[in-house]
N, C-alpha and C positions, 0 to 999 in steps of 0.2 A: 504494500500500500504506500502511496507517494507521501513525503512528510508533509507535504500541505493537508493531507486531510487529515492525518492523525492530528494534526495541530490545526487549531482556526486562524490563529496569528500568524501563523508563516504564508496563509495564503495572503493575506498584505501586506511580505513584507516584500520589497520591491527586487527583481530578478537581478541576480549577480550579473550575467552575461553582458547586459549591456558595461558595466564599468570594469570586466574583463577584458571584452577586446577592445573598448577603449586606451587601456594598459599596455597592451601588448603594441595598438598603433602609436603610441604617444614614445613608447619605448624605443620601437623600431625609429621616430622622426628623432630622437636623443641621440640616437645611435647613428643614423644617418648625416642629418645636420651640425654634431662634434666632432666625430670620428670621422669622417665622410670631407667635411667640407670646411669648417675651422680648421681643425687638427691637423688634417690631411693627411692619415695616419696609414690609411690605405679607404680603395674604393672596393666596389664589390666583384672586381674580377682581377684583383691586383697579383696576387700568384702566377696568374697566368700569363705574365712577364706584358702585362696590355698597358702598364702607364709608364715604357720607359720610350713613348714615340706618342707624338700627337695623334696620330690616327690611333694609337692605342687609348690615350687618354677621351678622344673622344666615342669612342664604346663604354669606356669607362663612365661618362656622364651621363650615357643611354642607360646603362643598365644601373646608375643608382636612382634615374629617374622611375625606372618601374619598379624598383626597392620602394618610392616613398611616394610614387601610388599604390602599390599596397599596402602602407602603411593606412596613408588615408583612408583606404576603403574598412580599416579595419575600426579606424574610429569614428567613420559613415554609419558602418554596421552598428558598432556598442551606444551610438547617438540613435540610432531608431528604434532597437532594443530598450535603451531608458523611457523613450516617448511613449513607446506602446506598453509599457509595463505603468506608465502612471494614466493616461487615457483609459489602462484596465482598471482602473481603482486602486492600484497598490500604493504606499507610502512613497515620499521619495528620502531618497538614503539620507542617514545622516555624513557629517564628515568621517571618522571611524570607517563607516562601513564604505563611503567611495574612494576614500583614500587606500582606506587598505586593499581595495581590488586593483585601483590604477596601480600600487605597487607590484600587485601577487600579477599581473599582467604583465607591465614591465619585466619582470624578471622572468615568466617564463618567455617572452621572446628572448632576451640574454640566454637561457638555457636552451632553450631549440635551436636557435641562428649559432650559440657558438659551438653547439655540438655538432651540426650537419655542416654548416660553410668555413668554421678552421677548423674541424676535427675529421670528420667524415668526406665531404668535397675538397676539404682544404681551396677552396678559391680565394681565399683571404685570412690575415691572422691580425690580432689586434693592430699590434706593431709592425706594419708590412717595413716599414720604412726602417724598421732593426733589423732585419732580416724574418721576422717572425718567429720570437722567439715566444719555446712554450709556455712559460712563467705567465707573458701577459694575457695568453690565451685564457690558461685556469685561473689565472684574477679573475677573467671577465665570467665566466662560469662561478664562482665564487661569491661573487657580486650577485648574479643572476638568482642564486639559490634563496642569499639572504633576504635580496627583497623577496622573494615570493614568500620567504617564511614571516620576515615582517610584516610583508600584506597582508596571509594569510591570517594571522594573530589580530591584525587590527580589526581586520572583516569580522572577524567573530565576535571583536568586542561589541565593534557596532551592530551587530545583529542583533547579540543578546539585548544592547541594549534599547533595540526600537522595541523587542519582542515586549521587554518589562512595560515599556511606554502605553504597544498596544493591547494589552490586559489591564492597565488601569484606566484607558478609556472609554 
């Protein structure tokens, strides 16, 4: 049986997803926009020897552009996801609970992007421009873990704490 209906209160409290993949596009534009394009630390296809010639680098800005449209599309998604979950009647989150999903978001794209594209694809590693060493890879994994556990911890507070809210309603 689903926990909304063992419980009356969870069905209003407002769906995670949309301030998940919220997290996870916001993470990815963090990761793109620092790493990416301040930094210049490497692009998304930097391994593959494409940003030591112009014509390499400009594949290179093709392909972090469809990096951060799908980024966007991911916080398209978690922005229509929140709409429709409060147009349903559900609560809208408090801070606690949106903060801790844009976090627990954010970090799992740090864990997916840097286990498939420098661990698994290897198309890129934090620090292209060190040669790509592995230390700042498992930083970035490292990082990726903590925030999903700090989100994760925060989401719960906030949950608990609409939950308490919407029973003394």
């Amino acid at each position: 049986m689903p926990a909304d209906v063992k419980d009356p209160t969870a069905r209003r409290l407002p769906s995670p997803w949309g301030g998940l993949l919220m997290g996870i596009g916001l993470g990815g534009f963090v990761d793109g926009i620092v790493l990416h394009q301040i930094f210049q630390w490497h692009h998304m296809l930097t391994d593959q020897e494409t940003d030591k010639t112009v014509a390499g680098l400009e594949i290179n800005t093709v392909a972090d552009g469809f990096f951060h449209l799908a980024t966007w599309v991911f916080v398209l998604a978690g922005s229509i996801v929140m709409l429709r979950s409060w147009r349903h009647g559900r609560m809208s989150p408090n801070l606690p609970f949106h903060l801790g999903l844009l976090l627990a978001g954010w970090g799992l794209f740090n864990v997916v992007e840097g286990i498939i594209d420098h661990h698994v694809l290897q198309v890129h590693h934090v620090r292209d421009d060190l040669g790509g060493p592995l230390s700042w890879d498992l930083g970035f994994l490292a990082f990726g873990v903590a925030l999903l556990v700090v989100g994760w911890l925060l989401y719960r507070r906030g949950a608990e704490r609409m939950r308490r809210r919407s029973v003394r309603a």
